[in-house]
N, C-alpha and C positions, 0 to 999 in steps of 0.2 A: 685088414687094417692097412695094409700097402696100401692099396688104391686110395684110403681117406690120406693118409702121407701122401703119394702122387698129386691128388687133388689140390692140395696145401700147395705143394711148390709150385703147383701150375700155375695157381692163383697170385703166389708172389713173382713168377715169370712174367705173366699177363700185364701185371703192370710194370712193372721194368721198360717194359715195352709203349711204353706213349711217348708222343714225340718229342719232347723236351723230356731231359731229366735234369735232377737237381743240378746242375752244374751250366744246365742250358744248353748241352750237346746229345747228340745222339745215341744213346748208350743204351745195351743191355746189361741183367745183371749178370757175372761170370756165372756161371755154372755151379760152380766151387760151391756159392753159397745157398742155391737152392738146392742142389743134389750134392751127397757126397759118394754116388755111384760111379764107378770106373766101367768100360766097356769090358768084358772079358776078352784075353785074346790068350790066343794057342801058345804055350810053349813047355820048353822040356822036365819030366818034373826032376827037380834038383834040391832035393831037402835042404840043405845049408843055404842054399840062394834063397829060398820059397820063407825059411825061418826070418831070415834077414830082410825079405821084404814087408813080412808081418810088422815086425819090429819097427822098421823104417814106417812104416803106415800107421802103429800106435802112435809112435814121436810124434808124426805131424799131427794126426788128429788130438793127441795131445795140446799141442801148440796151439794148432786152431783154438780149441775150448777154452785155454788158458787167454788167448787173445777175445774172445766173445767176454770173457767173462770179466775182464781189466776195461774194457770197451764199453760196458753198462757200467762199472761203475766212474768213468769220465766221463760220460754222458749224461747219467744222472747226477753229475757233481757239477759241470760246466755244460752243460745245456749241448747241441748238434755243434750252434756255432763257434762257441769257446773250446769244446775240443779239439785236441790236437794228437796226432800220430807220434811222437815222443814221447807225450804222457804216457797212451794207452801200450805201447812198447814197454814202459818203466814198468808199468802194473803188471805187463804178464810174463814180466821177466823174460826178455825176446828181442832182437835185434831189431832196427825201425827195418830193416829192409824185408826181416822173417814178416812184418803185418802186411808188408805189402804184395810179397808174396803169396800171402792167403786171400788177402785183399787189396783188390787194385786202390781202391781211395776211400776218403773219410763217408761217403756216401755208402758207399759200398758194403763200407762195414757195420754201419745203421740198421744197412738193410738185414746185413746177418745177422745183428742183435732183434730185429724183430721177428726175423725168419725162426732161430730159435723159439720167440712167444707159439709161434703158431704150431712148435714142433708140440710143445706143451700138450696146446689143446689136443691134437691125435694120436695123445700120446698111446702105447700100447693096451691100457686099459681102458681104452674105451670097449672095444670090442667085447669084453667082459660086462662091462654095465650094461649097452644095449643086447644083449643075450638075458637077462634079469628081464623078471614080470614088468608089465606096464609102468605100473605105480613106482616101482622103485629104481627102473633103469632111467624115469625120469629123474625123479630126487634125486638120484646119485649124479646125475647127468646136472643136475641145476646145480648141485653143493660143489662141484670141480667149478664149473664157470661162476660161481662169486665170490671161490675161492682166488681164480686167474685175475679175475676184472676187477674186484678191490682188492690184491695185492700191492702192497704199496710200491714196488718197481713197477709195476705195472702200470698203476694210477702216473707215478712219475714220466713214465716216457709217453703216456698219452699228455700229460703235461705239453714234452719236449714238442711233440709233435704239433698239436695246436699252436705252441709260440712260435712255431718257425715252418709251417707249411703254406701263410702267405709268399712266404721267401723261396721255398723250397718245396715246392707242391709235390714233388713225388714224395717224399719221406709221407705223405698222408696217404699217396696210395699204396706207398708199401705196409703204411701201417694196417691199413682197412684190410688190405688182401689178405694182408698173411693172419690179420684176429679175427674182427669183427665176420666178414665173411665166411674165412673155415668155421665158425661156431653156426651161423647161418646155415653152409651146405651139408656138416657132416649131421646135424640136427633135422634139417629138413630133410636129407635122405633116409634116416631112421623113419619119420613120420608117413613118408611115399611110400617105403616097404609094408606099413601097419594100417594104410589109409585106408581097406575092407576091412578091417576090423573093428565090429560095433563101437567098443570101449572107444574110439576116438573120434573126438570133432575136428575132422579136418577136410576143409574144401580147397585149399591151396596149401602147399608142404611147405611153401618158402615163407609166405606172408603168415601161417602158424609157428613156425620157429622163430621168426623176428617178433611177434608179436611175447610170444613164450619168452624170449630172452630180454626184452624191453622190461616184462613184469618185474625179471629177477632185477634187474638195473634200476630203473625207474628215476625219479629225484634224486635219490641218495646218492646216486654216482654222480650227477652232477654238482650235488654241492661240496660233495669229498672231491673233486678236479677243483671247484671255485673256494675251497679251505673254510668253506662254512657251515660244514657238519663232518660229523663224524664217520670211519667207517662203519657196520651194519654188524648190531650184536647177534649172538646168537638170536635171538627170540625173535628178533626182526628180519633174518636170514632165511626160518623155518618156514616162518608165514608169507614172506616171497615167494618159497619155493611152494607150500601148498596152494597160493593162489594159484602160482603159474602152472602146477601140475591140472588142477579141477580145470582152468583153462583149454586144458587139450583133449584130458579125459570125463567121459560120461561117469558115474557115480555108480562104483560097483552092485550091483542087485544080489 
């Protein structure tokens, strides 16, 4: 499950990395917010100091989450561009200068609230569902992503993202990289590894996951982004996910 994690951040790195970013200069994203891995390095072991550095390293990754998490909601209240770094300070109860500390700027910190989405999707149970028989590591695989893609934070910052990626084109690739595509790689890599085995119809792993995850999506998500349908009730969820499974899989004998 690391390496699908790895993969995530690499894909939010990836684009960080175009030549413009939202601000119109040459920027990657820190670190900070694709990895929160530290380098290991040598020293003495001193239990009192080693305690106190734990400690010191919950607080902050405290802070961080507390800041992610006051950051969605002024984002989803005032859109990428009405936000502002004082509000989102007020909400997670944190000094303006502790958010810029974790995050160099308003961009920056977009990206971490999406970087998050895509923490979601890898998240640790995955690994668990694709170890599950065919038929059910799909299902359970399709019921997480239409649980993720109509959730309504969800649906709302894809909102944000289409009103303001004319203006601010990376926030759309930060947003594709870090959803849409980890749902793509970590799905078509399951289907690569199963691609000799009868039960499945697959000639390309990538354009079978995108096609497989289209089904679960389909209209419905679009008119739930355009506020002209509703989200997807149980009954109409099920029969997404059974078309999209028959879709991959051959019809057990």
């Amino acid at each position: 499950m690391q390496d699908l994690q790895a993969k995530a951040r690499a894909a939010a790195t990836k684009a960080s990395r175009s030549p413009h970013n939202v601000s119109g200069n040459i920027k990657t994203i820190p670190r900070s917010i694709v990895s929160r891995k530290e380098k290991p390095t040598a020293a003495v072991f001193r239990p009192g100091l080693q305690a106190s550095g734990r400690r010191g390293r919950l607080k902050s990754d405290a802070k961080r989450a507390a800041i992610l998490q006051g950051a969605k909601v002024v984002f989803l209240a005032s859109g990428f561009g009405g936000a502002n770094m004082d509000e989102v300070a007020a909400r997670a109860g944190v000094s303006k200068m502790t958010v810029y500390r974790h995050f160099g700027s308003k961009e920056d910190l977009f990206a971490g609230v999406i970087t998050e989405l895509g923490n979601m999707i890898v998240a640790e149970d995955l690994e668990r569902i694709f170890a599950e028989r065919p038929e059910e590591a799909l299902r359970r695989f399709a019921r997480k992503m239409i649980d993720i893609v109509f959730d309504p934070e969800t649906i709302e910052l894809h909102r944000i993202v289409v009103a303001e990626c004319h203006r601010f084109p990376k926030l759309g690739q930060f947003f594709y990289a870090s959803g849409p595509q980890v749902c793509i790689d970590v799905l078509a890599r399951y289907l690569k590894r199963n691609r000799s085995n009868p039960r499945f119809r697959i000639i390309d792993p990538v354009r079978t996951a995108e096609e497989f995850l289209e089904l679960l999506r389909g209209y419905a998500h679009l008119r739930v982004l355009l506020h002209v349908g509703q989200a997807l009730s149980p009954r109409e969820a099920e029969a997404r996910i059974e078309g999209a499974v028959r879709h991959v899989l051959h019809a057990a004998r």
